[in-house]
Residue frames as qw, qx, qy, qz and C-alpha x, y, z in Angstrom:
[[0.406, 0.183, 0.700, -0.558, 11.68, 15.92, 39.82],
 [0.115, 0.176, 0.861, 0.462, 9.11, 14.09, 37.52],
 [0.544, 0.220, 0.076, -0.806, 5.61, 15.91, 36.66],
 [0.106, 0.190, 0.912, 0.349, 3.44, 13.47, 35.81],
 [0.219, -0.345, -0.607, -0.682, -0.29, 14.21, 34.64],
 [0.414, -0.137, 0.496, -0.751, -3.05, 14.74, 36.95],
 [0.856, 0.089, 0.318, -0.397, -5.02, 10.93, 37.34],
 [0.883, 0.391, -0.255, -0.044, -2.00, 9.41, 35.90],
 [0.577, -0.709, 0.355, 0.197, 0.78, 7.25, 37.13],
 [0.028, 0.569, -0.735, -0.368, 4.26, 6.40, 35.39],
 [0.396, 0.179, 0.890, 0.136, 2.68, 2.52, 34.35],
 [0.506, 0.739, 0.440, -0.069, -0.68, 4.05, 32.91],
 [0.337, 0.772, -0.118, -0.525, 1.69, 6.33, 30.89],
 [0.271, -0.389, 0.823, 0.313, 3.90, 3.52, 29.73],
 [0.355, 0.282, 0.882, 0.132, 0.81, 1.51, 28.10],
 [0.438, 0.796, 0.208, -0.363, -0.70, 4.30, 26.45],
 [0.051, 0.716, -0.563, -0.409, 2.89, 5.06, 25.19],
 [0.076, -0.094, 0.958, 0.260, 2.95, 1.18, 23.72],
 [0.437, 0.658, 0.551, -0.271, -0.45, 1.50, 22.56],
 [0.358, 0.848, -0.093, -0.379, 0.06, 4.80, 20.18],
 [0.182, -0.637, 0.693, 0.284, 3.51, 3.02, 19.49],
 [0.422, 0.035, 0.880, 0.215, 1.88, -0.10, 18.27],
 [0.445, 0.718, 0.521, -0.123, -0.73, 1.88, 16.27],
 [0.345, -0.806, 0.336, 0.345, 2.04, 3.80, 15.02],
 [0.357, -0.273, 0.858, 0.248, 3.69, 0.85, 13.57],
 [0.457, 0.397, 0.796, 0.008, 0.96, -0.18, 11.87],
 [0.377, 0.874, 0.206, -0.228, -0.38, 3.12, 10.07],
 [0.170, -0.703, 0.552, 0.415, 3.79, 3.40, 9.01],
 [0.399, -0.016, 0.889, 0.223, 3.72, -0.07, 7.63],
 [0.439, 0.709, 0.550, 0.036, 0.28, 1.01, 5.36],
 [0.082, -0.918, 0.141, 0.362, 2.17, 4.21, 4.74],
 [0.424, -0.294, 0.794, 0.321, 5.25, 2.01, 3.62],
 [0.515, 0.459, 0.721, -0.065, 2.57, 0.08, 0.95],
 [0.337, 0.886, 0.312, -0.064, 1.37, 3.29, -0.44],
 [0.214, -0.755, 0.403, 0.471, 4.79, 4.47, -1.00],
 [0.292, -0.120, 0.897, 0.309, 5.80, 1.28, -2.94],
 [0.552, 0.586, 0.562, -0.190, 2.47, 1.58, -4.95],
 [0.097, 0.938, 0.017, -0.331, 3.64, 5.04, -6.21],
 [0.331, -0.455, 0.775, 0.289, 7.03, 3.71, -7.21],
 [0.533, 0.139, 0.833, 0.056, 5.02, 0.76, -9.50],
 [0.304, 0.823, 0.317, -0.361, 2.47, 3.65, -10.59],
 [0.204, 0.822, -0.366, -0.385, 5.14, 5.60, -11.92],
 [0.378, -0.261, 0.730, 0.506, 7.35, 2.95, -13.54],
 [0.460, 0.544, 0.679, 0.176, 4.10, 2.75, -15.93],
 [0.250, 0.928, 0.274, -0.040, 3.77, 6.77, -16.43],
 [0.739, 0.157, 0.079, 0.650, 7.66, 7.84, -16.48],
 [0.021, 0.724, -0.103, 0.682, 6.85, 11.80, -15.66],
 [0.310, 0.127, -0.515, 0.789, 7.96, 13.52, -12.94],
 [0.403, -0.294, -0.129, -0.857, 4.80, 15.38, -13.07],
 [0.818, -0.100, -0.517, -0.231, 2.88, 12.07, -12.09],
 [0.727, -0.196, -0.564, 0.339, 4.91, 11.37, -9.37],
 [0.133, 0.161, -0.304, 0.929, 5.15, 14.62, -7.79],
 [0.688, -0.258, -0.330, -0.592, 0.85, 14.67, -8.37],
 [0.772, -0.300, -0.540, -0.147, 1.12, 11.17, -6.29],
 [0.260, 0.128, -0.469, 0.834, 3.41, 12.50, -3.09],
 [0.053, -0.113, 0.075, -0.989, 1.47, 15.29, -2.62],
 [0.709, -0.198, -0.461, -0.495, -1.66, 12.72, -2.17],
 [0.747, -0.124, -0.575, 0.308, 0.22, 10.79, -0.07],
 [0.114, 0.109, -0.400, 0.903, 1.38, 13.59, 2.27],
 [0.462, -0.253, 0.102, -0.844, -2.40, 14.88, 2.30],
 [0.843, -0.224, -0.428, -0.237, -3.65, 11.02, 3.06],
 [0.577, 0.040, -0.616, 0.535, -0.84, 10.61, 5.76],
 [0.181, -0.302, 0.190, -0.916, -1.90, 14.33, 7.08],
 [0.725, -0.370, -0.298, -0.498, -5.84, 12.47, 7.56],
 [0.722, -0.161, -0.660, 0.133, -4.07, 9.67, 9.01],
 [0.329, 0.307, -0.524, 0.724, -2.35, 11.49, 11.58],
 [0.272, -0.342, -0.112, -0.893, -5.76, 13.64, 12.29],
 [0.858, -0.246, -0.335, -0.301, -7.77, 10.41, 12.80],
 [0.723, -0.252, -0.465, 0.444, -5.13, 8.92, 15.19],
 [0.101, -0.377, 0.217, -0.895, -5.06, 12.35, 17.19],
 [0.673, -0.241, -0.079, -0.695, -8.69, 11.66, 17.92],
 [0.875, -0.242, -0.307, -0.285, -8.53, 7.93, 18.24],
 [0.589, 0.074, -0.635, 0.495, -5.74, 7.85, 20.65],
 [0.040, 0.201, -0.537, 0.818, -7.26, 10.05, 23.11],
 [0.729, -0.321, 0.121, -0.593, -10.36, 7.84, 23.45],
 [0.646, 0.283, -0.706, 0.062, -8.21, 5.00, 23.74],
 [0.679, -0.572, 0.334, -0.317, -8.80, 2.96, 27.38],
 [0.538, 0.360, -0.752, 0.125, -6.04, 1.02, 28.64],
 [0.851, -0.411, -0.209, -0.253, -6.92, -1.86, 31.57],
 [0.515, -0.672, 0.508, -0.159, -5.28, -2.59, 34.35],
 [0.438, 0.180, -0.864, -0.171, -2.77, -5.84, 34.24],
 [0.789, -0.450, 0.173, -0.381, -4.63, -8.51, 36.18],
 [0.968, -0.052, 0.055, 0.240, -1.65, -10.96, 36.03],
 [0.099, 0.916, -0.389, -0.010, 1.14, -8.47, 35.98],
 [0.216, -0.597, 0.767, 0.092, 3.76, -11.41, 36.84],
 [0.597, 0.132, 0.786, 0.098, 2.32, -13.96, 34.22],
 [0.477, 0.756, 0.428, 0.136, 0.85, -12.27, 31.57],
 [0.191, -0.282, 0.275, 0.899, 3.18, -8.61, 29.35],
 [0.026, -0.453, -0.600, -0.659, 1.46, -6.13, 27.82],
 [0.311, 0.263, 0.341, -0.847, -1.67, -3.98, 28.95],
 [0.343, 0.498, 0.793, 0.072, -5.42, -4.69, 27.52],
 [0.002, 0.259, -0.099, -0.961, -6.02, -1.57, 25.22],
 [0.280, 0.648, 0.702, -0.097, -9.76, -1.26, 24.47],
 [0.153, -0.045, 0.203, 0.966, -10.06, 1.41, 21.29],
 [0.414, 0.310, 0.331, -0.789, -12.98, 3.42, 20.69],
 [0.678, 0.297, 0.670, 0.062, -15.12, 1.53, 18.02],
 [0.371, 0.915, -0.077, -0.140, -14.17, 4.58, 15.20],
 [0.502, -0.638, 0.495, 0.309, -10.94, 3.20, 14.67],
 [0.638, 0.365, 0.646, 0.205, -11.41, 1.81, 11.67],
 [0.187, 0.889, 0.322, -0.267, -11.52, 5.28, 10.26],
 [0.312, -0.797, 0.409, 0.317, -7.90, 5.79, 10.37],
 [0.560, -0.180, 0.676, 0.444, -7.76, 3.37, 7.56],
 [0.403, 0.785, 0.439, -0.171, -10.17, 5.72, 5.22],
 [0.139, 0.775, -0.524, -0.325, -7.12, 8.63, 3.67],
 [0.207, -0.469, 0.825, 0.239, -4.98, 6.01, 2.98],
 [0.502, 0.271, 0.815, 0.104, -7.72, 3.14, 1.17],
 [0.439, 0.877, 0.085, -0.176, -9.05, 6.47, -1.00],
 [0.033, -0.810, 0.552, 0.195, -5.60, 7.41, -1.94],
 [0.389, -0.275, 0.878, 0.054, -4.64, 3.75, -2.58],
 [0.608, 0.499, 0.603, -0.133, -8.01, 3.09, -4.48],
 [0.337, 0.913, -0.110, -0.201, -6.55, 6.10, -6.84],
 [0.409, -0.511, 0.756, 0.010, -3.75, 4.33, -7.07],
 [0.480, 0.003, 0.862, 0.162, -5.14, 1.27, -8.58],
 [0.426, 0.802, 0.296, -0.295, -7.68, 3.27, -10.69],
 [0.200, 0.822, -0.453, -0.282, -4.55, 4.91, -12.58],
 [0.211, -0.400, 0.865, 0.217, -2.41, 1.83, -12.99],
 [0.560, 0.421, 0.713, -0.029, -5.72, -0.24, -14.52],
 [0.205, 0.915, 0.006, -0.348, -6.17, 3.01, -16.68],
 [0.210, -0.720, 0.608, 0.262, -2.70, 3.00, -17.75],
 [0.384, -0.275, 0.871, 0.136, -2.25, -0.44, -18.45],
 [0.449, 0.636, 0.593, -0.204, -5.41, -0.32, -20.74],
 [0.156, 0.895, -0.280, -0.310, -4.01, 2.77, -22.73],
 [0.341, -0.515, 0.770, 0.160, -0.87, 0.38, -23.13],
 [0.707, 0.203, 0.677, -0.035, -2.75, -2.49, -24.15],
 [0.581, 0.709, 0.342, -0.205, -4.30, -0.56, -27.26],
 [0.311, 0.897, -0.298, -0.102, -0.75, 0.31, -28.72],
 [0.152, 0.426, -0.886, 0.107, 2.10, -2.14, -27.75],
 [0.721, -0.067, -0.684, -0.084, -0.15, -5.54, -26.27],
 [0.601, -0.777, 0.131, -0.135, 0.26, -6.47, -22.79],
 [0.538, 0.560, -0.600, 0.193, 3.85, -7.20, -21.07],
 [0.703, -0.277, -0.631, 0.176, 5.45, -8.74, -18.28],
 [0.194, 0.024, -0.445, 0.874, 5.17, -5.58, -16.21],
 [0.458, -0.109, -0.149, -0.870, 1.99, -4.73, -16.76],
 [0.706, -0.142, -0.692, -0.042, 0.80, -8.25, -15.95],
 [0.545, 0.088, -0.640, 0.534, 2.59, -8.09, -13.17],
 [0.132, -0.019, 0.326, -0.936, 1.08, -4.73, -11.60],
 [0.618, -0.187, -0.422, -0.636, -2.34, -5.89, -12.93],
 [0.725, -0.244, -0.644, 0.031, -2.36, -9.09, -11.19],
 [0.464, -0.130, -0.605, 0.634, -0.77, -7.72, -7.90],
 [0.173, -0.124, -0.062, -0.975, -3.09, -4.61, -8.05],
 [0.611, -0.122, -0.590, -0.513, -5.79, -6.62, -8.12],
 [0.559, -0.143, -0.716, 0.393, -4.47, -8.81, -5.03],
 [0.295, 0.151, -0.371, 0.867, -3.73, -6.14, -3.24],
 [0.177, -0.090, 0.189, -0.962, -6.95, -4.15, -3.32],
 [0.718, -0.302, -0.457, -0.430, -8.91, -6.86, -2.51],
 [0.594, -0.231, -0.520, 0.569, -6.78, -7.89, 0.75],
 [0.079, 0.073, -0.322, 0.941, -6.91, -4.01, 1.46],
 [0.564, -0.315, -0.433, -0.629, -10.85, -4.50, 0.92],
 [0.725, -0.272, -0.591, 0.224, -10.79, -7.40, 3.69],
 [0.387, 0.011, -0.436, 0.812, -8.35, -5.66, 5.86],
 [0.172, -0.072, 0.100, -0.977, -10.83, -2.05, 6.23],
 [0.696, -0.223, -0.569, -0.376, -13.58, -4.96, 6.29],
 [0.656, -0.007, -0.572, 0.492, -11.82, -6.81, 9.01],
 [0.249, 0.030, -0.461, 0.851, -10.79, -3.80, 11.18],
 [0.215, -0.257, -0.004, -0.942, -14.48, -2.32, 11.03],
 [0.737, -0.377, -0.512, -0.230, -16.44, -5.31, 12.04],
 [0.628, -0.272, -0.530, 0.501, -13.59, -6.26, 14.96],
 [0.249, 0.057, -0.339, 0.905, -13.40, -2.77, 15.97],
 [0.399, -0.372, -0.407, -0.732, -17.13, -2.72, 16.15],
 [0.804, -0.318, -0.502, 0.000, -18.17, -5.94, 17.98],
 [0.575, -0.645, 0.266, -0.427, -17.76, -5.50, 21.77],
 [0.918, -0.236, 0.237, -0.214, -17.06, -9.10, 22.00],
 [0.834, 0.210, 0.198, 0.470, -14.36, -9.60, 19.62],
 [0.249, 0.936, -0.055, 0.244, -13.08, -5.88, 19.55],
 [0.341, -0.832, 0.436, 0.031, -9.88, -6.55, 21.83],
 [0.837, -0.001, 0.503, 0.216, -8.90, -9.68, 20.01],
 [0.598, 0.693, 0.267, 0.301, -9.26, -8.25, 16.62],
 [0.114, 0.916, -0.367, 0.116, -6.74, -4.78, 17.81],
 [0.556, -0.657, 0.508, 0.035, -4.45, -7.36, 19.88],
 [0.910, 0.090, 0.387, 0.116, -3.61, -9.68, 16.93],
 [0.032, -0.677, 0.468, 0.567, -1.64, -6.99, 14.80],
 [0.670, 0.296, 0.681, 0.003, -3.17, -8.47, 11.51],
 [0.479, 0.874, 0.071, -0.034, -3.51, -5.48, 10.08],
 [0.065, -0.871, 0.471, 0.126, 0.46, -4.56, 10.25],
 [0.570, -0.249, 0.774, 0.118, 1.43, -8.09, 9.51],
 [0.664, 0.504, 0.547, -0.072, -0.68, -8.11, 6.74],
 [0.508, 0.859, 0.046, 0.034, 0.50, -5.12, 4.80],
 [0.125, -0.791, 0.577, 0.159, 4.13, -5.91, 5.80],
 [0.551, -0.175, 0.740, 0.344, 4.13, -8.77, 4.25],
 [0.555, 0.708, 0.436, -0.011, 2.53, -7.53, 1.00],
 [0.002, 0.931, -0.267, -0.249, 4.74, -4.46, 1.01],
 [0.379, -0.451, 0.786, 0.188, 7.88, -6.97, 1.00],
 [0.640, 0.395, 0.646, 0.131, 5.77, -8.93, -1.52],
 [0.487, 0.866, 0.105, -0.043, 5.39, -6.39, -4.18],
 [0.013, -0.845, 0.505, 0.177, 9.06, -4.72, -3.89],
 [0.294, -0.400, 0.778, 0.386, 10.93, -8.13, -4.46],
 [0.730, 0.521, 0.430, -0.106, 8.24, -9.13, -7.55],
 [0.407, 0.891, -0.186, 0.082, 9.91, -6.08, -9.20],
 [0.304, -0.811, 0.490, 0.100, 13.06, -7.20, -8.24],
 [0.686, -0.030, 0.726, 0.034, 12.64, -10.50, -9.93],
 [0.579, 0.753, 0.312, 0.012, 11.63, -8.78, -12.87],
 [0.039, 0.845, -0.532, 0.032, 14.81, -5.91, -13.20],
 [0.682, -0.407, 0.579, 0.184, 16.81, -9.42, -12.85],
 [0.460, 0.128, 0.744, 0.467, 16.20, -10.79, -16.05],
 [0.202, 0.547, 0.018, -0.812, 15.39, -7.27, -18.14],
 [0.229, 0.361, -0.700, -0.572, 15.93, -9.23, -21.86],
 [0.214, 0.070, 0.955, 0.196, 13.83, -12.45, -21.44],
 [0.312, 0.578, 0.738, -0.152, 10.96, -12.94, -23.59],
 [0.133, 0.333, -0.362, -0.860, 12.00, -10.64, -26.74],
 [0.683, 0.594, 0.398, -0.149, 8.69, -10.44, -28.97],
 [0.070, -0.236, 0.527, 0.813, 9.71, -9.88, -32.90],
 [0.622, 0.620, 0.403, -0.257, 7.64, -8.93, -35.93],
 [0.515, -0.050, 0.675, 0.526, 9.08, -9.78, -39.27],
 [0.537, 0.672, 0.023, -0.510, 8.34, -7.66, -42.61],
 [0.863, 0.325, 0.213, 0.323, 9.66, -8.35, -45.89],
 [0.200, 0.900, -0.116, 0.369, 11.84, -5.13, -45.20],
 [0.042, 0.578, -0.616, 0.533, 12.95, -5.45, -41.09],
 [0.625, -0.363, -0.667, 0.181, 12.88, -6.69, -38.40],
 [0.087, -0.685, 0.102, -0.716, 11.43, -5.16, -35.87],
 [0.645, -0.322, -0.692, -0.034, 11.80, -5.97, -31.97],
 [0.403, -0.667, 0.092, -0.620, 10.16, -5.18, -28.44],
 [0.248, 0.166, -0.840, 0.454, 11.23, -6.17, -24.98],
 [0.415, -0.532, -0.652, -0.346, 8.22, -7.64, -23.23],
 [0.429, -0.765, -0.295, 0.378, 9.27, -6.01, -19.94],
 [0.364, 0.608, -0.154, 0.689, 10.74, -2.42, -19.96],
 [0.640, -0.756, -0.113, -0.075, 11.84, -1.60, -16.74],
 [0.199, -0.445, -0.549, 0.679, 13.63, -0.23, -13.91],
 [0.059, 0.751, 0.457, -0.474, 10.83, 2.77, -14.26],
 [0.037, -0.056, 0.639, 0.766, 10.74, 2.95, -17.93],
 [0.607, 0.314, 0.626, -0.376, 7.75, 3.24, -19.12],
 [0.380, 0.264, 0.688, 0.558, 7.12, 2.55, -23.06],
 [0.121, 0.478, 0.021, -0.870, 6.67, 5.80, -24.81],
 [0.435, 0.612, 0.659, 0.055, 2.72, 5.32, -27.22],
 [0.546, 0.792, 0.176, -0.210, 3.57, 8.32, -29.26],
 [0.238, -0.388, 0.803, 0.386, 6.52, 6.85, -30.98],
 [0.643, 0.271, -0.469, -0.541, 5.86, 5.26, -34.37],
 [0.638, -0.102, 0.661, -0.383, 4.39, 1.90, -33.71],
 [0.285, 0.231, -0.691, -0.623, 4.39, -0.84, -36.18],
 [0.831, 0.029, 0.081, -0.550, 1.45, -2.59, -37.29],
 [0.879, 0.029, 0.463, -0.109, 0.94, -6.56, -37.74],
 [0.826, 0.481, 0.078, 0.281, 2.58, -6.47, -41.46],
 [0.745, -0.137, -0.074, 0.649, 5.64, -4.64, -40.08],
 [0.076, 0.643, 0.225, 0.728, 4.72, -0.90, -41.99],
 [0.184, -0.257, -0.371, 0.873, 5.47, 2.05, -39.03],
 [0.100, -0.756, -0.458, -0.457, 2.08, 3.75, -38.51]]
């Protein structure tokens, strides 16, 4: 025999269930992102330490997430269909705090981009810039301005009364950061293709001395090695 809730039938649980499921999908897919940051992070720092440090962020920013979608699924209202044999789906009206749920994860992510700028700066002052470092720079950059938009985006629409069922029903936000995610991972994949191109050299009257402008899979280039200077002489 089926128990169902008290003031609930078997439909209203189905569309809550494909509600949480589609909100779900989405916080996984930003999850996903911040995974693949960490991964980028570390190819620049090369310690375990570092990457254990960035997990252990990630776990406690997932933990928030979870917290916040606790809360904002149980003020979630789901509408009746009014076209049940023309129209699929359910209208899901969220509570205007939704936006919140994207707050762990944009800290955590902002730290993220804070370290890799950091990093890549540090770099600069000892070996120049390369074609990884570019690479994270420029997409770092992308990124946390689209994630800017996005927590922009979700707090106006999830504000506005008038546009607040359009703005949760369009899955933008999950579309958005699945197609970034997939962006970033095959950049580096394009790179790890061709590991050798673009050797720099510096010529003394002694050696020759040369650097690979990308190091990579998750090498990073170790600054307290001797380092030669412009006339070729290991300082």
């Amino acid at each position: 025999m089926l128990v169902l809730p008290v003031g609930k039938d078997l439909v209203d649980l189905v569309e809550a269930g494909h509600a949480q499921l589609e909100l779900a999908k989405g916080l996984t897919a930003i999850d996903v992102v911040s995974g693949v940051l960490i991964f980028r992070c570390w190819a620049l720092y090369n310690s375990r330490h570092v990457l254990w440090i960035l997990f252990i962020g990630l776990a406690g920013a997932a933990t928030s997430t979870i917290v916040f979608t606790n809360r904002i699924m149980r003020e979630i209202i789901v509408l009746p269909q009014i076209f049940p044999g023309v129209l699929s789906g359910c209208t899901v009206i969220a509570p205007t705090s939704i936006w919140m749920g994207l707050i762990p994860t944009t800290i955590f992510e902002s730290s993220l981009f804070i370290l890799t700028l950091w990093k890549i700066g540090t770099m600069r002052d000892y070996i120049g810039t390369t074609r990884l470092s570019r690479r994270l720079a420029e997409h770092g950059v992308a990124y946390f301005a689209i994630r800017v938009v996005m927590i922009t985006f979700a707090c106006i629409g999830g504000s506005v009364r008038t546009i607040q069922i359009a703005t949760n029903a369009s899955g933008l936000l999950t579309s958005i950061s699945s197609v970034v995610c997939s962006r970033m991972m095959f950049s580096l994949h394009e790179l790890n293709s061709k590991p050798q191109e673009g050797m720099t050299s510096i010529t003394s009257d002694d050696d020759i001395y040369s650097f690979p402008e990308f190091a990579i899979p998750l090498v990073s280039l170790d600054i307290s090695s001797p380092i030669p200077d412009s006339r070729g002489k290991v300082t």
